[in-house]
Phi, psi and omega in degrees: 000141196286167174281321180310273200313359184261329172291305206279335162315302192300324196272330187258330163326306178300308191299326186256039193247148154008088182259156183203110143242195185249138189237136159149202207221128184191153206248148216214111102326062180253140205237119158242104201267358154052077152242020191253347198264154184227113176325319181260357135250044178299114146276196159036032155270141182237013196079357194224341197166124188208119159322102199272108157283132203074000186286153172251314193226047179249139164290185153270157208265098189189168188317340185270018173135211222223167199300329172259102187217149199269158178217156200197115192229133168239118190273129125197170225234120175215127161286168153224188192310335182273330213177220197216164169205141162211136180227144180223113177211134197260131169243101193301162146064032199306296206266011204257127168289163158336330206219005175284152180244111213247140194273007183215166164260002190265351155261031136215086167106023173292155165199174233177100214187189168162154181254138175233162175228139152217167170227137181299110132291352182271296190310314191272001167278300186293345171257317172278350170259003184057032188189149195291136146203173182264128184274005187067203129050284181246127183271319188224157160227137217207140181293172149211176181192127202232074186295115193241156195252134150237159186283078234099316209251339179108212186260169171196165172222111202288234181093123162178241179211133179215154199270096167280130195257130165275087180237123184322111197104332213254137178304291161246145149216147199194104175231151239238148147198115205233195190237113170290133166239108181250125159264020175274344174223186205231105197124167175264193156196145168272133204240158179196145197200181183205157209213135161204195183201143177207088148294123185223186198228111151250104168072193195294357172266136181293111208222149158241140158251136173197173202136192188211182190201154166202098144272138167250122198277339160238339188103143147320326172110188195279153171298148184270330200255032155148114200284027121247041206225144165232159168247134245219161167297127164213184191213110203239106174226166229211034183298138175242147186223139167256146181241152164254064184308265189346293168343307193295297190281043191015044144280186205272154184312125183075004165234026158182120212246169166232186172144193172245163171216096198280150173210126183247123182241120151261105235054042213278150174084006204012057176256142175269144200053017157300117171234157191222087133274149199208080171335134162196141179324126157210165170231134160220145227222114159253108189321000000 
């Protein structure tokens, strides 16, 4: 057998392997250790923000620490009877003391995070026609609201809609169109994004690939405390690939995953032309 016909067998194996997805509560441990980054070849500092130029695993060098950096995120995703709740919050600089002399506060113990709600349109249809029904396609259409924390900056807030796509193989696929509310600017934005999950088997090993995207497709409008600030268009996507390393080590299955997490930014921060990529280690502990 040829090499090709042995990719397109591994590949229709995966696709057509088993899926489970997750509920519950789980802890997240990502390390980017910038060792690709050079101190001397920092650009685009602007005092705000500055580019490892060719680095692979460096954050950019900007308020929130400096190019090598730990992040310690606690997750968790549960239905009820109405809808869904997902709560997420990233703690930059988790294990760094009080008293370190740190090139930011935000490495120490900054965070960033948010609770979203939605409620089933499918659920509250189905109680008024009294009766099941199938939608093809879309397993759910659902209101949502998303209160999201950044640390320094307050709140902001999401409202729109999102959409479960019923596709074959796949653990979830769930995608958004919501209205970005910042009150740092004057105007909104439409932001639309996609979430997904895919468990499969190479052999007796487990793997999940999963992530997300977010765009905001126009800006916010002018800064209200300077108006020569905008808020800009942007593109954030977060893919992740897992191994199921508990298994390997007989602990119980699915509940300590290793892997990578890649993260690509454009405008990051709806600063213009800021961009960020960054390779980084994790570990996650599913409670």
């Amino acid at each position: 057998m040829t090499r090709k016909p042995l990719q397109l067998f591994a590949l229709l194996a995966i696709l057509l392997s088993s899926s489970n997805a997750f509920a519950g509560v789980w802890f997240e441990l990502l390390h980017a250790p910038c060792w690709s980054g050079k101190e001397n070849n920092l650009v685009d500092d602007d005092g705000v923000m500055g580019h490892y130029r060719g680095s692979v695993d460096c954050f950019n060098k900007d308020f929130n620490g400096g190019g090598s950096r730990t992040t310690l995120t606690i997750k968790a995703f549960q239905a009820w009877e109405f809808g869904t709740m997902f709560m997420y919050y990233d703690i930059t600089g988790p294990f760094n003391s009080a008293i370190a002399n740190t090139s930011s506060a935000n490495e120490k113990g900054g965070f960033f995070g948010g609770i979203t709600v939605t409620l089933s349109g499918k659920y509250f249809s189905e109680k008024l026609m009294q009766r099941q029904l199938d939608w093809g396609p879309l397993a759910n259409v659902s209101l949502k609201y998303e209160a999201e924390h950044v640390a320094k900056f307050g709140m902001l807030s999401y409202y729109g809609v999102q959409w479960d796509l019923a596709v074959p193989f796949m653990d979830f696929v769930s995608a958004t169109t919501v209205i970005r509310d910042d009150y740092m600017f004057r105007g909104v934005d439409l932001q639309v994004g996609l979430a997904w999950q895919k468990s499969f088997a190479l052999g007796s090993q487990d793997f999940k690939f999963l992530g997300f995207f977010q765009a905001g497709l126009f800006g916010e409008g002018v800064h209200r405390l300077d108006p020569t600030q905008k808020g800009n268009r942007f593109f954030l996507a977060q893919p992740e690939l897992l191994w199921d390393f508990g298994k390997v080590i007989t602990f119980t299955p699915d509940k300590l995953l290793v892997g990578v997490e890649y993260q690509l930014a454009f405008n990051r921060y709806l600063i213009q032309n800021k961009t960020e990529n960054v390779l980084q280690g994790m570990i996650r502990w599913n409670i």
